[in-house]
Structure formats: C-alpha cells, structure tokens
N, C-alpha and C positions, 0 to 999 in steps of 0.2 A: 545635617546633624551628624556628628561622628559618635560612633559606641566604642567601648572598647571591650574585646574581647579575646580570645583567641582564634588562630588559624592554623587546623593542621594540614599540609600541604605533603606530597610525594615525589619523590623522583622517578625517572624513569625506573630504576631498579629496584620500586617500592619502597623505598628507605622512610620512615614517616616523620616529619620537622615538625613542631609545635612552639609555634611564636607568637605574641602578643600581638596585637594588630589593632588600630584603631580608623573601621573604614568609613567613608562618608557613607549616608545611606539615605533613602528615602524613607518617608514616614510610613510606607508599607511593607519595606524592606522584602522591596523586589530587587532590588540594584544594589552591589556592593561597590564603590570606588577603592580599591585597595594603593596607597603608594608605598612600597615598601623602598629601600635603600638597594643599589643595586650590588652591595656585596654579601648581601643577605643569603642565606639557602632560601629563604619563603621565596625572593624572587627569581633564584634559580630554580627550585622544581618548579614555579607556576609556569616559566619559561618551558622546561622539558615536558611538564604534564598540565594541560591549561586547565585543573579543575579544581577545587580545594574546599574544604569547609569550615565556616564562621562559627565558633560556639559563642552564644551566652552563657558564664558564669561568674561564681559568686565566690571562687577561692582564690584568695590574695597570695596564698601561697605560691599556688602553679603558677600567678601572672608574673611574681616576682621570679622565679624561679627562672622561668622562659624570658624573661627581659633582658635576663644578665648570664643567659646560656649556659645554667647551669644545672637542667634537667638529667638528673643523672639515671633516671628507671622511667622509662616512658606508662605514663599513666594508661589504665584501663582503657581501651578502644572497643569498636563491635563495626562492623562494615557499612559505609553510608548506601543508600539505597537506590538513587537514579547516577551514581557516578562512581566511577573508581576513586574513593579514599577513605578516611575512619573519621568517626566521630567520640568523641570523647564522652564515657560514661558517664561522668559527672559532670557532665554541660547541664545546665538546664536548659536549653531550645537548642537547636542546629542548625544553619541553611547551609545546603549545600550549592554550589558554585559552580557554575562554564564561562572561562573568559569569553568576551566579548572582541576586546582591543587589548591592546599590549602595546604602549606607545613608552620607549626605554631612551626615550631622545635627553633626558634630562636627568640630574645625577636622582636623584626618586623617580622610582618609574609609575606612571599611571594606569591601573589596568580594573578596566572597568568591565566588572560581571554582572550576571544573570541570576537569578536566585533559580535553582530549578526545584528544590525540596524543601519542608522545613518540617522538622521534627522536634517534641518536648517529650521532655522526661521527668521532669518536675518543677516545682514553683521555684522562682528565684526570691533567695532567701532574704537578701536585701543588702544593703551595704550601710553598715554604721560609720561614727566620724572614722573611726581607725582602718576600717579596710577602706575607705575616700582615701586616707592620709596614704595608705600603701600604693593603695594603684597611683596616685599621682610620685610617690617617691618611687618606683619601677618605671615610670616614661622618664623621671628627672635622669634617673640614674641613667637610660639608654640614650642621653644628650651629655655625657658630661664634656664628650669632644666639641661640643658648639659652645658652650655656655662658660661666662668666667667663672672659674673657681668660686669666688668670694659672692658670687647668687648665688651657685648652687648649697656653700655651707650655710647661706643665710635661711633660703625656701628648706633645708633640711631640718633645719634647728625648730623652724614650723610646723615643720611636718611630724616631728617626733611628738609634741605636747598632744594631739590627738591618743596618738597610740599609747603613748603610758596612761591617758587615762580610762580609754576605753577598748583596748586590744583584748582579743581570747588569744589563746594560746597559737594559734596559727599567724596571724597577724603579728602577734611580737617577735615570732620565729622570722616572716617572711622581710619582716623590716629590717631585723636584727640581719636577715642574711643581704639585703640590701645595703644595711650602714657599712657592715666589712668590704663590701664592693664597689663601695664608694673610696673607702679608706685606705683598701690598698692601691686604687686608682691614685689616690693622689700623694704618695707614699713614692710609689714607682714614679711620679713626675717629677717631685721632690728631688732624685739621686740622681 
C-alpha cells in the first residue's frame, strides 16, 4: 500500500529538506520503501545521512508547497527522538527511519527502511473531496515531464470541479498555487 505523506530528510551539514513522498509500507508500518528520483535532495541527504522521517498529515498546503519546491520558511520542527532529524509540528503521527539498503542502480532509487520510532501529535483531521483533489493535483503536477500535456490539462480540468466546490481557504490557496505551476510550465514549453 503506498501513503502519502512527507519526509524531512538532512544533510550532512544539517540542512533540513521537506519533500512529499509517497512510500510503499506495510500494514503495520514497520518498513518504509522509499523511491525517490535520483536528482532529488530527499535522495541526496538519505544518501549522506541514512535516516529520515515519514509525517502523517492533513495540509494540502505544505504537500503542494513541497511538490513543486516551493517551501519558502521551513515550517515548525522540534528534534526526532531515536535518530538525527526533525519532525514537523503539525504532522499528526511521525516514523522515524534508518535505511536498511540503498540500491540507486535504477534511475528511482529504492531504499528500503526501518521504522525505529513513531510518534502522534494529534488526530488526523481527514481529507475532504478538495484536499483528495489537491494531493493528487501536487503528484500530477511533479509528473508533468512524463505525461502528455493534453492528460495532464484534461485530469486538471477534474481536478479543479472538487475544489471549487468544497475547498476552505487553504486548499484553494494550495491548488491555486499548483494551477500557476502548472501554467507557467507549459507557458515556458510553449516559447
């Protein structure tokens, strides 16, 4: 089963990345399969620092934000507890990570961890049709290099009829900053 969530991950020189992440997991979520992209930072510091950690949350904001790199004030942190890295104060649960393998033989690398922690903070709030419609317009949007054009305006044009109906204010922010990201993508392809 894959969840999606976030992963903040470190480099050697502590620098801290928060990237969207969507890892395979077992139904007890002891094991993380992580495949990131290998021009990623997520998979460069898990490379320099093998440990990292998985949030559960419920803000369509941050995931769009982190999908399309455009975290501009790193959100609240507080120090994970069996490993060097932060966890994000508005997660609602946490697992904290030690890779196991790091097998980068393939252009997605597969790096299969360990759960060593898991920490809550609060109940996850849920997700209505609009923040569904967001998290999947934030994975569309981080494919638009795979996908033709003319699926990606069709699954948007989809995707948007959720959120004007049932967006709060964060959600039509997060989409809205999703649609320009999409638009000036293919604006720049266009010239």
């Amino acid at each position: 089963m894959i969840v999606e969530g976030i992963v903040t991950s470190m480099n050697a020189a502590g620098e801290l990345n928060v990237a969207p992440m969507g890892p395979v997991v077992d139904e007890a979520m002891t094991t993380l399969l992580l495949r990131p992209f290998q021009t990623s930072r997520t998979y460069r510091n898990l490379k320099e620092h093998p440990v990292g950690v998985f949030h559960i949350v419920d803000d369509v904001l941050l995931l769009a934000q982190a999908a399309i790199g455009c975290v501009q004030t790193l959100p609240p942190t507080f120090p994970a507890e069996k490993i060097v890295g932060q966890v994000l104060r508005d997660a609602c649960r946490w697992y904290e990570f030690e890779i196991e393998t790091l097998d980068d033989s393939a252009e997605r690398t597969s790096i299969q961890t360990r759960v060593v922690h898991v920490g809550r903070l609060r109940d996850f709030w849920g997700f209505n049709r609009a923040k569904h419609a967001v998290l999947e317009a934030a994975i569309l949007a981080t494919r638009l290099h795979l996908l033709p054009a003319e699926q990606v305006r069709q699954q948007w044009e989809w995707l948007r009829s959720p959120v004007e109906k049932t967006a709060g204010p964060r959600e039509s922010q997060a989409f809205e900053l999703l649609d320009d990201f999409v638009q000036r993508h293919y604006s720049r392809e266009a010239r």
